[in-house]
MARDOVEX-11144 format. One record per residue: residue number from 1; residue in three letters; z, y negated, x of N, C-alpha, C in turn. Coordinates in pm, whole numbers, plus 50000, padded with zeros to 5 digits. Each point is the difference from the previous one (the first is absolute). Layout:
! MARDOVEX-11144
+-----+------+-------+-------+-------+-------+-------+-------+-------+-------+-------+
| pos | code |   nc3 |   nc2 |   nc1 |  cac3 |  cac2 |  cac1 |   cc3 |   cc2 |   cc1 |
+-----+------+-------+-------+-------+-------+-------+-------+-------+-------+-------+
| NUM |  ALA |     Z |     Y |     X |     Z |     Y |     X |     Z |     Y |     X |
...
+-----+------+-------+-------+-------+-------+-------+-------+-------+-------+-------+
***
This chain:
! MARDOVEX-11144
+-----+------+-------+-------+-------+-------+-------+-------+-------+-------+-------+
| pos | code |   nc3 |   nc2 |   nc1 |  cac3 |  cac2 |  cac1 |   cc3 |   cc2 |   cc1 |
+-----+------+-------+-------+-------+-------+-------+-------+-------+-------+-------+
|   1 |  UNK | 50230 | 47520 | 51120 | 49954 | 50133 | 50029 | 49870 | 49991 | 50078 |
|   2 |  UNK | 49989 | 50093 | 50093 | 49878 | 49968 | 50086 | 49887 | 50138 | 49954 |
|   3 |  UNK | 49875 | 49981 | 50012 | 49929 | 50094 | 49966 | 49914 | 50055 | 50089 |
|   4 |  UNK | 49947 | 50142 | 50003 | 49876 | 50018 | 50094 | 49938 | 50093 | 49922 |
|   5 |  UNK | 49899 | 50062 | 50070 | 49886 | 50053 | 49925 | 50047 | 50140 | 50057 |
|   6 |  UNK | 49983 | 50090 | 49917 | 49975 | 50103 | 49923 | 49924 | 50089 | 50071 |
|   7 |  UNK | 50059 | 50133 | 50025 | 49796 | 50127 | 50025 | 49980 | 50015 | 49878 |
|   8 |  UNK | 49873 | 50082 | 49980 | 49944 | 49998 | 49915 | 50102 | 50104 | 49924 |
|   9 |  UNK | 49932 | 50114 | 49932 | 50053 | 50098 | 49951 | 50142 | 50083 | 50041 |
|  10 |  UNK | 50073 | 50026 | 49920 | 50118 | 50067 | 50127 | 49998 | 50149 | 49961 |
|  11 |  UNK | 49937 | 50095 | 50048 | 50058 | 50142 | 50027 | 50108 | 50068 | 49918 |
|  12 |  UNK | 49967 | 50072 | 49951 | 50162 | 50068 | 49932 | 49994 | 50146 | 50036 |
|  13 |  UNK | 49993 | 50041 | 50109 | 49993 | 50163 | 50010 | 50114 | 50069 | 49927 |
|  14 |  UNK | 49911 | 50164 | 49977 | 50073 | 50081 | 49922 | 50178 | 49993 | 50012 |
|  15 |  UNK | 50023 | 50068 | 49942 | 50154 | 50066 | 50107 | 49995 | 50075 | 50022 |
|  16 |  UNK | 50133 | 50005 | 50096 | 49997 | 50153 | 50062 | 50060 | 50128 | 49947 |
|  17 |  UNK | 49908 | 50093 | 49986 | 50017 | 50137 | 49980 | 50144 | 50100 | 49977 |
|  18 |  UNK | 50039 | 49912 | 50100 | 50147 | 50077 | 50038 | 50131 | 49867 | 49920 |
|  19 |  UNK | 49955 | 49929 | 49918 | 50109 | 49887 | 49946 | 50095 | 50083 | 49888 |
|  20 |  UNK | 50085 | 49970 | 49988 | 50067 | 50022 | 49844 | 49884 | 49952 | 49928 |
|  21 |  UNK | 50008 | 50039 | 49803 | 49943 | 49999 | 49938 | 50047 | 49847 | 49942 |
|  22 |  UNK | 50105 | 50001 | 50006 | 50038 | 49819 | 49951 | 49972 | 49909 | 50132 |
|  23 |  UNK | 49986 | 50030 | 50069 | 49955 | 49908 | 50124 | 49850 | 50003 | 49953 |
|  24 |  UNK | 49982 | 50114 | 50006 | 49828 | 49955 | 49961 | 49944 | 49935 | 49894 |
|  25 |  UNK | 50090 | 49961 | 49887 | 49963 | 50004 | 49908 | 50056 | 49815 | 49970 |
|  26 |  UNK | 50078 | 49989 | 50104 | 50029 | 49882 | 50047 | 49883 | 49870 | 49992 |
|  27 |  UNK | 49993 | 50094 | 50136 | 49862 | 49958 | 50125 | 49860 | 49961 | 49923 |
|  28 |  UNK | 49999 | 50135 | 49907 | 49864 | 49998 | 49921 | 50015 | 49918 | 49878 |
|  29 |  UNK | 50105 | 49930 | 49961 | 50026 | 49868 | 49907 | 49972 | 49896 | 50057 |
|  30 |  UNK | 50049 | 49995 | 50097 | 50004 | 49866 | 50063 | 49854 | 49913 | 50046 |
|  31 |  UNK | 49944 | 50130 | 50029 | 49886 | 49926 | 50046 | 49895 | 49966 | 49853 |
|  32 |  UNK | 50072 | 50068 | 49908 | 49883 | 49998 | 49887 | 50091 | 49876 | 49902 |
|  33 |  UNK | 50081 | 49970 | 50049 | 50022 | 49850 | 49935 | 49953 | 49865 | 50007 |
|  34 |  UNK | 50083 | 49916 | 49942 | 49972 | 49877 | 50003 | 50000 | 49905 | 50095 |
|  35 |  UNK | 50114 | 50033 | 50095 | 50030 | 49918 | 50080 | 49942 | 50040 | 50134 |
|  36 |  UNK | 49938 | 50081 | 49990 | 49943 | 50043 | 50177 | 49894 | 49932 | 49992 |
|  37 |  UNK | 49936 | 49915 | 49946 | 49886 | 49932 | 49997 | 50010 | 49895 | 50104 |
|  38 |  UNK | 50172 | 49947 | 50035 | 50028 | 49947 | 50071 | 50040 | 50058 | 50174 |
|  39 |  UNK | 49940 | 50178 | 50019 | 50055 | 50061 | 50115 | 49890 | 49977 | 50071 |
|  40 |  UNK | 50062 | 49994 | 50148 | 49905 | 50010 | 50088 | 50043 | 50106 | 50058 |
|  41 |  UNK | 49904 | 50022 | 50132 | 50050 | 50153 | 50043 | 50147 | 50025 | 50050 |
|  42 |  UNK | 50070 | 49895 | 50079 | 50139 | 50053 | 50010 | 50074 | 50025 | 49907 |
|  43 |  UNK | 49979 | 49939 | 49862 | 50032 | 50047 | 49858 | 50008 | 50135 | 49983 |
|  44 |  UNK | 49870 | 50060 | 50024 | 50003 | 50142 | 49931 | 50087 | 50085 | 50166 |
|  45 |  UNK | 49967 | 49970 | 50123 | 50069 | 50036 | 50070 | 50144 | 50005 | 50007 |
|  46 |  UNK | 50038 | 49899 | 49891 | 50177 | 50020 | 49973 | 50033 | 50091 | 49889 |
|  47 |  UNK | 49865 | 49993 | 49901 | 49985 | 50105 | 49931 | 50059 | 50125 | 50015 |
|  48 |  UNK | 49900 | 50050 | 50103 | 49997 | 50129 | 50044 | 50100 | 50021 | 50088 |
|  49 |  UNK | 50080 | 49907 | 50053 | 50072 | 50042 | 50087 | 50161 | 50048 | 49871 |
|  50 |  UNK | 50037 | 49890 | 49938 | 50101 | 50026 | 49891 | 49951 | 50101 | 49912 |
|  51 |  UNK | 49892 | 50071 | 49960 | 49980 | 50142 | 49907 | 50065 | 50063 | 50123 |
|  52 |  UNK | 49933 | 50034 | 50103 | 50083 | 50072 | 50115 | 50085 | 50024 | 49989 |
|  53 |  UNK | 50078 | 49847 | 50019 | 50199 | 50036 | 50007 | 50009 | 50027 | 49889 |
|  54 |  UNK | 49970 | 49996 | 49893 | 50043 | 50006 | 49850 | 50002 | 50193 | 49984 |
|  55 |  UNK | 49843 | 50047 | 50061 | 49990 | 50126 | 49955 | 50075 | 50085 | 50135 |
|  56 |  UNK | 50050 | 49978 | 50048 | 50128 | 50023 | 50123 | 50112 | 50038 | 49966 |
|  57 |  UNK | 50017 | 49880 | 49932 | 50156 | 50022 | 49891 | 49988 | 50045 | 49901 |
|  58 |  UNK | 49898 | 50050 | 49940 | 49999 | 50049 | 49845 | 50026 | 50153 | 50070 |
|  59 |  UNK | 49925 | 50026 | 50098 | 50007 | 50138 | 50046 | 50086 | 50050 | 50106 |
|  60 |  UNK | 50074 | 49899 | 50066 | 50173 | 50051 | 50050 | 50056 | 50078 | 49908 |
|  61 |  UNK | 50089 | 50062 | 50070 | 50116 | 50109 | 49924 | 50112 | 49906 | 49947 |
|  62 |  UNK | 50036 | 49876 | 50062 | 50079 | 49902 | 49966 | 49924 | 49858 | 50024 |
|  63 |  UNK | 50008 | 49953 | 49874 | 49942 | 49864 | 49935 | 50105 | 49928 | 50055 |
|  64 |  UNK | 49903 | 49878 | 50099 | 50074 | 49901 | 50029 | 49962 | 49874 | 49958 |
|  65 |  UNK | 50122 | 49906 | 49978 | 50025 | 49887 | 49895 | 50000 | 49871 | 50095 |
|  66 |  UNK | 50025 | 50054 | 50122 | 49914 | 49881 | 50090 | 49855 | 49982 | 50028 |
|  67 |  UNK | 49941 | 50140 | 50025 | 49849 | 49966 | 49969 | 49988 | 49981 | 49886 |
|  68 |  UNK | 50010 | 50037 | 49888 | 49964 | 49958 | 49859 | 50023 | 49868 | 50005 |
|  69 |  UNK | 50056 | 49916 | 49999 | 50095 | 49825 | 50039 | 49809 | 49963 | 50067 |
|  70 |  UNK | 49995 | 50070 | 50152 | 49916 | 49934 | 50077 | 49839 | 49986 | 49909 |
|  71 |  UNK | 49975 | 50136 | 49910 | 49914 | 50017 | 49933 | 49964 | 49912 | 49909 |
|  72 |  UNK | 50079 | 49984 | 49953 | 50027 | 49970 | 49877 | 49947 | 49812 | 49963 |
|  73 |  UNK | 50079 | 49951 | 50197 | 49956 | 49846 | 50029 | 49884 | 50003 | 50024 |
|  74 |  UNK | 49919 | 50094 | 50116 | 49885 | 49995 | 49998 | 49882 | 49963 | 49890 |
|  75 |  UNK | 50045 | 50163 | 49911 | 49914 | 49981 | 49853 | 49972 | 49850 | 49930 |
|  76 |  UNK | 50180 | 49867 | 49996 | 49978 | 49901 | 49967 | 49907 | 49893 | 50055 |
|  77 |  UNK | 50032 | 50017 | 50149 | 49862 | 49939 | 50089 | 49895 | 50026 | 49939 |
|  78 |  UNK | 49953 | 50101 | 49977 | 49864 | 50015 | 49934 | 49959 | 49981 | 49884 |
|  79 |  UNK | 50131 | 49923 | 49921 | 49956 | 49940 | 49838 | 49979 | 50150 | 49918 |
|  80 |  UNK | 50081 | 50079 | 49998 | 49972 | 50152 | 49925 | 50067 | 49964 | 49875 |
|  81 |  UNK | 50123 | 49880 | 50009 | 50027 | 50000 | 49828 | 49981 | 49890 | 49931 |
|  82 |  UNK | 50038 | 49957 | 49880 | 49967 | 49909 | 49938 | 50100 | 49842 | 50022 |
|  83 |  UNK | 50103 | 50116 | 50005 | 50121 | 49900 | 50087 | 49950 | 49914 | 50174 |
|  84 |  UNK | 49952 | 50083 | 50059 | 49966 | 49942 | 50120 | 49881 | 49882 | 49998 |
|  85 |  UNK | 49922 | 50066 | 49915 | 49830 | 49924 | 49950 | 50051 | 49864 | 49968 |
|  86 |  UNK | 50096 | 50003 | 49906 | 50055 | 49866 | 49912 | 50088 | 49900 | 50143 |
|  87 |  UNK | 50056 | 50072 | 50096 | 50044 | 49924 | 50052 | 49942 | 49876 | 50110 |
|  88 |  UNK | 49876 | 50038 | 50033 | 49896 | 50011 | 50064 | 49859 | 49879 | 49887 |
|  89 |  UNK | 50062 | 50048 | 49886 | 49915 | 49929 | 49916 | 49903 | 50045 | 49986 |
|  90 |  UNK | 49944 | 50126 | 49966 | 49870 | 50073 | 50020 | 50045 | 50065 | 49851 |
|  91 |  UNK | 49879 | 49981 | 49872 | 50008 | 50056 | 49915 | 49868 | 50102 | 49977 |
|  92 |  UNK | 49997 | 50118 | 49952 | 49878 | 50062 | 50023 | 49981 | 49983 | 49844 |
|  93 |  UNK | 49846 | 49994 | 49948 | 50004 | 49976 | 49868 | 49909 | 50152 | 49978 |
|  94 |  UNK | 49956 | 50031 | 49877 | 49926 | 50157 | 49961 | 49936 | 49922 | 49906 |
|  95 |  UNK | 49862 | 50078 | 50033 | 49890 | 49948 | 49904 | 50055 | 50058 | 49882 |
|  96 |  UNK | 49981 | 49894 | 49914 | 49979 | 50088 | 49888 | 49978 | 50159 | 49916 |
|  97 |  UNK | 50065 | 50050 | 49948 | 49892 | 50101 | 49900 | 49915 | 50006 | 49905 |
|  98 |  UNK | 49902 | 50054 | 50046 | 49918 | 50025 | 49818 | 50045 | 50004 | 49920 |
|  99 |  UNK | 49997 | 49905 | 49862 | 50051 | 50029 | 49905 | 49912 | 50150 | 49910 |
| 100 |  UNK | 50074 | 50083 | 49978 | 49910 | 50069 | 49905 | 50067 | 49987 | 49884 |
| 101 |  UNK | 49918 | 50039 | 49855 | 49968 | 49999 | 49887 | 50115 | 50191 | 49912 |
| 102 |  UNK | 50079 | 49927 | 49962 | 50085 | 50111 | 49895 | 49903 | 50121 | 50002 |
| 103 |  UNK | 50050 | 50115 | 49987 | 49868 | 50093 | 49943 | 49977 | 49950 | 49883 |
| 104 |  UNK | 50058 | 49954 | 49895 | 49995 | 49998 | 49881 | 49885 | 49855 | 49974 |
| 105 |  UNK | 50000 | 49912 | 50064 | 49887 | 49951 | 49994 | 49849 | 49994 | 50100 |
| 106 |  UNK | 50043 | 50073 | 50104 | 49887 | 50099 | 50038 | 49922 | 50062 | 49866 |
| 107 |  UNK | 50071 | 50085 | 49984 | 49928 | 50119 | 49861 | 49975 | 49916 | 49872 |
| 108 |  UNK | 50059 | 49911 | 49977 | 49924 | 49885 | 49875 | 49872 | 49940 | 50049 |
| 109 |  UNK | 49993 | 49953 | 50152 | 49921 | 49903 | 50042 | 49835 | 50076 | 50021 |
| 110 |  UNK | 50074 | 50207 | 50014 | 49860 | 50056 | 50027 | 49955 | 50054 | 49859 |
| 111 |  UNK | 50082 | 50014 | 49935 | 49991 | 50040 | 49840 | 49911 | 49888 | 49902 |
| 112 |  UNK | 50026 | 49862 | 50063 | 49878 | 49946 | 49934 | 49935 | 49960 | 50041 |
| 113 |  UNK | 49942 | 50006 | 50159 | 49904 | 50021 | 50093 | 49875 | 50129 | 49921 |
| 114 |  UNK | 50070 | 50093 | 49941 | 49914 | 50110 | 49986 | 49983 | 49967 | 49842 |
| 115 |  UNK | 50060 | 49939 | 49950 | 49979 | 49926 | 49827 | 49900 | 49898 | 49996 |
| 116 |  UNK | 49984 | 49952 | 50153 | 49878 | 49882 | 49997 | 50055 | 49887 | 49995 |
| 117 |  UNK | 50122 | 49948 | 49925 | 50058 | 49927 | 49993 | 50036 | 49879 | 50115 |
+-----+------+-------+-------+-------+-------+-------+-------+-------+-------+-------+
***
């Protein structure tokens, strides 16, 4: 595999105004994931171009199953599922959560906080 360097930051502009609401809602996942860490700008430019076709066909009078097909490959190009990520070998990991504390030993732990104990 050959490598090169990188721009710096990559851009994620809004979407557009006029998208379907699942196109947008697409668009506005994608960039807030895991795997765009790896986009550069023609990334999000394929982005935006597939919410496009995507919110095109959501809002035709007749849904077509060849653009959906074309969509659909695109989206995989861009690592959108877990299936594609894995194939690719890209695992995204999630920090951790806070563990918090039962209420029930919350309210013991402040109950003898205030006992002195």
């Amino acid at each position: 595999m050959r490598t090169a360097s990188a721009s710096g930051v990559v851009e994620w502009p809004d979407p557009d105004a006029s998208w379907h609401a699942i196109a947008c809602d697409w668009y506005l996942s994608l960039g807030a994931s895991g795997q765009s860490q790896f986009y550069e700008p023609s990334d999000v430019a394929t982005a935006r171009y597939v919410a496009e076709a995507m919110s095109r066909n959501l809002a035709a009078g007749r849904f077509s199953a060849q653009l959906f097909a074309a969509v659909s490959s695109a989206m995989t190009e861009l690592l959108t599922t877990e299936g594609a990520r894995r194939r690719v070998r890209v695992e995204l990991e999630r920090a951790p959560a806070e563990e918090e504390n039962p209420a029930g030993v919350t309210a013991i732990a402040d109950y003898r906080a205030a006992l002195g104990a």
